[in-house]
N, C-alpha and C positions, 0 to 999 in steps of 0.2 A: 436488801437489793441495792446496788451502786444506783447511783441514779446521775446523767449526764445533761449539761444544760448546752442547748445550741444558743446563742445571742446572736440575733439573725441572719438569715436563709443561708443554708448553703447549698452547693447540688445533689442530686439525688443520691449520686454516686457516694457520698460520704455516708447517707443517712442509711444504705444500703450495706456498708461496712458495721458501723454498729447493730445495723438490727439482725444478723447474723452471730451475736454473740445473746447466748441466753440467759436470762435473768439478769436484764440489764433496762435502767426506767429511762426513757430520752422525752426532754421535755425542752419544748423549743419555744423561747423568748422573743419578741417581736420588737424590732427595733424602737428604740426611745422609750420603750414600758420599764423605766427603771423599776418601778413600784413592784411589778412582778420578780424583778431580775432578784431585788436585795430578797425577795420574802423565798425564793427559789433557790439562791444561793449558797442559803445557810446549813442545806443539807446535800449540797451535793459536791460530787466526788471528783467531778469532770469540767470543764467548760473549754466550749470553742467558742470564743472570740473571732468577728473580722473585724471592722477597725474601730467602733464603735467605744468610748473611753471606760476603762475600768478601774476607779481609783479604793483609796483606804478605806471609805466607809464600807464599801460591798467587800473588798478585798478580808477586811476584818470578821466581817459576821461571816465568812466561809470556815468553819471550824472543822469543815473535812475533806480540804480540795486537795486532792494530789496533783493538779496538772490543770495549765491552763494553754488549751492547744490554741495558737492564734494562727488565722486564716492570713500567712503572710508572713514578711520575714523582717519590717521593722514592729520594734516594742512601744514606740513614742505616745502609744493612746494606754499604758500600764503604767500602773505606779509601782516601775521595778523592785524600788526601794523595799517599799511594805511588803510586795511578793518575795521577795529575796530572804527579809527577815520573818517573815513567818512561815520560809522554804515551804515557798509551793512553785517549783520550775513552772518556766514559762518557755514553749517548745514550740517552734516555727516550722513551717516548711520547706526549709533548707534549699536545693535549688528547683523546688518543683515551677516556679514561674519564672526561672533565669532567666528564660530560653525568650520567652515573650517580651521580657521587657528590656531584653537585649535587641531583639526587632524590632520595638518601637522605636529604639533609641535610633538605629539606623535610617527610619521612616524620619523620623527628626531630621537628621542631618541632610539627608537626600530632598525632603522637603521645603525646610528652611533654606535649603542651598542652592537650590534648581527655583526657587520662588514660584513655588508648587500651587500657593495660593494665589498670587498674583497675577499669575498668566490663565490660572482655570480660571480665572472670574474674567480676563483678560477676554477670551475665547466665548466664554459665555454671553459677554455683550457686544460680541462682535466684530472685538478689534484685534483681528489674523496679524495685522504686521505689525503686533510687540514685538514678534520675534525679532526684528530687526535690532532690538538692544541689546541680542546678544551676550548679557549682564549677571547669567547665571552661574553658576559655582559648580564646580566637578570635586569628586574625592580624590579622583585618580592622584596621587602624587603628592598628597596635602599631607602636612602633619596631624596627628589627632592626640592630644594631651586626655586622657583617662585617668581620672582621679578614684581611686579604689581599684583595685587589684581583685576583687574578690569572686565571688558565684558569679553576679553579672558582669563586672569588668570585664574576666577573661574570654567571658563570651562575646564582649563588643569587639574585646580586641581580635578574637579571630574574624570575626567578620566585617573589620576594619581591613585585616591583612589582604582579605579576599578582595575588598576594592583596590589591592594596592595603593593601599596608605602609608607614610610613614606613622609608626604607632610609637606612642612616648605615653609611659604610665609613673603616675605618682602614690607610692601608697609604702609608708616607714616602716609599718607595722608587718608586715612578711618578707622573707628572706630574698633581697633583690634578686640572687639567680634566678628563681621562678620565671619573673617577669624577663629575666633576658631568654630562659629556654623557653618561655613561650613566643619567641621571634620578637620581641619589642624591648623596647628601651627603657630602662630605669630611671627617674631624676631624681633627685635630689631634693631639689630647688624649687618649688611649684613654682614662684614670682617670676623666675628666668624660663621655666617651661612653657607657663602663658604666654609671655612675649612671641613664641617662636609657635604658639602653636594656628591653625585655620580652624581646625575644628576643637572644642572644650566639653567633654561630657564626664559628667559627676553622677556618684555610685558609689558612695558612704553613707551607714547611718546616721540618723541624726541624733545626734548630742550636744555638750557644751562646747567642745573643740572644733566643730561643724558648722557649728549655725551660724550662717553668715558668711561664712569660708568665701561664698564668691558675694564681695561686698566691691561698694565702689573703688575698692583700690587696688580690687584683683580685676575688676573690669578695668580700669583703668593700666595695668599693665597687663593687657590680653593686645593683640595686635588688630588694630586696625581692619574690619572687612572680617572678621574673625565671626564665625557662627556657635553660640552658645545652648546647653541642653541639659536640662535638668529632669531625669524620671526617677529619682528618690525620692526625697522630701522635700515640700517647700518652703523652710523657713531656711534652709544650708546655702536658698541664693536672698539675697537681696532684691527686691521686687521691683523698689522703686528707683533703685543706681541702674538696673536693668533697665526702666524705661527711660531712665537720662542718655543712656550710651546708646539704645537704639534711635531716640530723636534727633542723635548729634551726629550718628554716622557708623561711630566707633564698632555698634557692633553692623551685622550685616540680616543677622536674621537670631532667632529664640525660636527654641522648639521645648514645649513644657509640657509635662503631664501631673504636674504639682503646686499647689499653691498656698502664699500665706496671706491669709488663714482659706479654710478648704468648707465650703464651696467660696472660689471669689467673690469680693461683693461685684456687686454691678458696675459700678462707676471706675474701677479696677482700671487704668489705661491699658495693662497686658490685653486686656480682652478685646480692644478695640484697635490695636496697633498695628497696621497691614505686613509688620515683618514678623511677626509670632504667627507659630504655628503650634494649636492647645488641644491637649485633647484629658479628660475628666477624672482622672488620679484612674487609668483603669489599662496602664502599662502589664501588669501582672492578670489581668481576668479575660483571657481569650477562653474562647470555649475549652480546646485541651486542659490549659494550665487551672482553670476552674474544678475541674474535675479532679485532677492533679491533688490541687493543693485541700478541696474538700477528701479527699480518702485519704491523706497524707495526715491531716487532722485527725481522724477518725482513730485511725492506727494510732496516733499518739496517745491519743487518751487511753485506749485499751490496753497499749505496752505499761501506759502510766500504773493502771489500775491493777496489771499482774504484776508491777516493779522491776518491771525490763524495759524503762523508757529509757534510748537511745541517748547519752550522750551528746552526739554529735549534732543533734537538734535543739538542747536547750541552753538558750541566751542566757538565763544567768547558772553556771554550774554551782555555784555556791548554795544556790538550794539543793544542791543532793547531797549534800554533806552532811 
């Protein structure tokens, strides 16, 4: 009997998908019990992953995984490598939480820009005529540089268009007509793109070529007053050129929903800087998109396990070969 492992919780809706197939063992892992996970692993066929890290020792003693469905659509908590070489795909949810973390990102910008924090706390203790500063930020007419073109890009960028924004996207790796027939503009250049842009939001994986990507000296050629947002990974920004350039002016506001390392520690200045606006790596887990991306999983593993697992969902193909 296949036997499938959940490594912790997902919604019901997923566990509702597998248990409609029969003769099928689903045994559910409780977060941090490595000790259960490696002695569980070694005979099972399935694993969904959410973000919890899965490296070579456990990866190895799986001597009968066909598929590791992860709850999400970055890899950065797998050790690709070992999964790759011992071809066991490793299958995402492709864009089952686009949609969501494409609306966070807009909550970012609209928040950070309007100084959403500053004036509800403003109100709260009773001082009505901040308004008087006047000092807040509109989309209406602003450039917006979108770095990655991809599942969530595209989707910022239509609903960039929708504020009437100018929309400028950066991203080498697909074929630039896309991004001009999706009504926006292609660059080049990222260094020369920042300059010009008001608003910055990043939507690449994180890798070697990423991390860091926006580091002091990409803050540093971003313009002036300029509102920055990160809801991918946190280690692709720089944490602490970020809190140089918001104590100096440079930037105007940060809207985060990721951080290096994850949970922040305490003392973290992001956490305490009245132009950040944070909220708890949970861009992609709104009710719908939880549901989503738990049945989304589910289906994976069970395509895995009859050998019609999609393609178009696993990040390294080189294991299906």
């Amino acid at each position: 009997m296949p036997k499938v492992i959940i490594h912790d919780a997902i919604d019901s809706a997923g566990l509702d998908v597998l248990a409609r197939r029969a003769n099928l063992e689903v045994r559910e892992v409780a977060r941090d019990d490595d000790e259960t996970l490696h002695r569980e692993i070694v005979d099972a066929d399935g694993l969904i992953l959410r973000y919890l890290p899965l490296r070579e020792p456990a990866l190895r003693q799986a001597t009968r995984l066909k598929v590791i469905a992860r709850h999400g659509v970055g890899c950065d908590n797998i050790d690709m490598a070992t999964a790759t070489a011992l071809k066991i795909p490793v299958a995402t949810v492709g864009d089952a939480n686009a949609v969501t973390v494409a609306e966070l990102t807009l909550y970012f910008m609209l928040a950070a820009g309007k100084k959403g924090r500053h004036y509800d706390e403003s109100v709260r203790r009773g001082d009505f005529l901040v308004r008087e500063a006047a000092d807040h930020l509109e989309l209406y007419g602003q450039t917006v540089l979108i770095v990655g073109f991809g599942r969530i890009g595209r989707r910022v960028a239509a609903r960039c268009r929708a504020f009437e924004m100018r929309v400028e996207c950066c991203d080498p790796y697909i074929p630039q007509q896309e991004i001009a027939d999706a009504g926006c503009t292609p660059v080049a250049d990222l260094s020369e793109a920042l300059a010009r842009a008001d608003y910055v939001t990043v939507h690449v994986p994180l890798n070697d070529e990423t991390r860091h990507m926006i580091d002091r000296e990409a803050l540093g050629q971003m313009k002036r007053g300029a509102v920055l947002v990160n809801a991918a990974r946190g280690p692709i920004v720089d944490g602490a050129a970020v809190v140089e350039a918001l104590d100096s002016g440079h930037l105007a506001g940060v809207g985060l929903d990721v951080f290096e390392p994850e949970p922040p520690r305490g003392d973290d200045p992001l956490l305490h800087h009245p132009s950040t606006v944070l909220m708890p790596h949970m861009g992609g887990s709104s009710r719908g998109a939880f549901v989503r991306m738990a049945t989304r999983c589910a289906q994976n593993v069970l395509d895995a396990l009859d050998g019609r697992l999609d393609p178009s969902f696993v990040f390294n193909p080189d294991a299906l070969n």
